[in-house]
C-alpha positions in Angstrom: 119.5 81.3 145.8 118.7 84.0 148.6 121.1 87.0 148.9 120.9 88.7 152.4 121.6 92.5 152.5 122.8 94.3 155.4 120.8 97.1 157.0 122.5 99.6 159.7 120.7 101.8 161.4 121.1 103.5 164.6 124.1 101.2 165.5 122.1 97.9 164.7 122.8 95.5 161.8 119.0 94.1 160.7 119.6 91.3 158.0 116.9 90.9 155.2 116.9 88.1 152.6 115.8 89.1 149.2 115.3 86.0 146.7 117.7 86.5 143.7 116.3 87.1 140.4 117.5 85.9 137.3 119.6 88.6 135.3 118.0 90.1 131.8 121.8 90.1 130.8 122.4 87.0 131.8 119.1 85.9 129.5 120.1 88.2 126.3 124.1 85.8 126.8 122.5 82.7 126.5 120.5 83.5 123.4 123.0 85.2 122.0 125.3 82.2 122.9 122.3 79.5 121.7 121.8 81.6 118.3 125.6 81.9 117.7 125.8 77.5 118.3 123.1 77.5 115.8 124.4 79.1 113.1 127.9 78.2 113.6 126.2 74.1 113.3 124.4 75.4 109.9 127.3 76.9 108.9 128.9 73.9 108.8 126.4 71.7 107.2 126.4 73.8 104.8 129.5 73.7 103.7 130.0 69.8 103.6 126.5 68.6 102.9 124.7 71.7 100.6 121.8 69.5 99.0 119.9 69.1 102.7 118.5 72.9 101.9 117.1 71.3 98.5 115.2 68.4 100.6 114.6 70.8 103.8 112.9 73.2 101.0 112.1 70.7 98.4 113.0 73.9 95.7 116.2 74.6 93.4 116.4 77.9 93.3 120.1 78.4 91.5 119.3 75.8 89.1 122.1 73.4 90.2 125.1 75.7 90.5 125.6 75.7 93.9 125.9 79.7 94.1 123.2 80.0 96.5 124.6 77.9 98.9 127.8 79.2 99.0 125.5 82.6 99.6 124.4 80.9 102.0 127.7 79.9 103.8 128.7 82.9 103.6 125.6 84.8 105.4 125.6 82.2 108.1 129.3 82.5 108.8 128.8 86.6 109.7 125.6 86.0 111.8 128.3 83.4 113.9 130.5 85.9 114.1 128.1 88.9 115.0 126.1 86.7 117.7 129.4 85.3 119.3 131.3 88.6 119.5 127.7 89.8 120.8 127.3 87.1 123.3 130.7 87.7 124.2 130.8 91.5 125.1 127.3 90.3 127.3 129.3 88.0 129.0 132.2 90.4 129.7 129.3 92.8 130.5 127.7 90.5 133.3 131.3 90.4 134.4 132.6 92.0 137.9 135.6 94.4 136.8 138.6 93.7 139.1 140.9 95.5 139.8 
């Protein structure tokens, strides 16, 4: 995409085109988007299937109980929420205010 800017001077319009570059905000949305999708999908496997971090890990660490998994759900569900509310306040950052 090429984005032409305007140039007066002395009564004349010059017109340069300048190649766009890609937005470090627009970068820091998608990862926070991507890392948000992520743990939102562990979150949920998680909760319905909690042995795969037994065979992932091939270790037991609560013995059987179940506790650390639901430790687990629990830690994953906040990093959702903080990365999408993140993602979000990027995306209403990158945002043209109207008005």
């Amino acid at each position: 995409m090429v984005i032409t800017t305007a140039r007066v001077s002395g009564g004349t319009v010059s017109y340069q085109n300048q190649p766009s570059r890609t937005h470090p905000s627009r970068t820091l949305f998608w990862i926070e988007a991507a890392l948000a999708g992520v743990a939102g999908f562990l979150t949920v496997l998680t909760l319905f299937t909690r042995e795969w971090i037994e065979a992932v890990f091939n270790v037991d660490p609560d013995g059987g109980d179940g506790s650390l998994e639901w430790l687990i759900v629990v830690a994953l569900a906040v990093v959702t929420v903080v990365f999408a509310v993140l993602a979000r306040l990027e995306w209403r950052r990158m945002r043209p205010a109207y008005g």
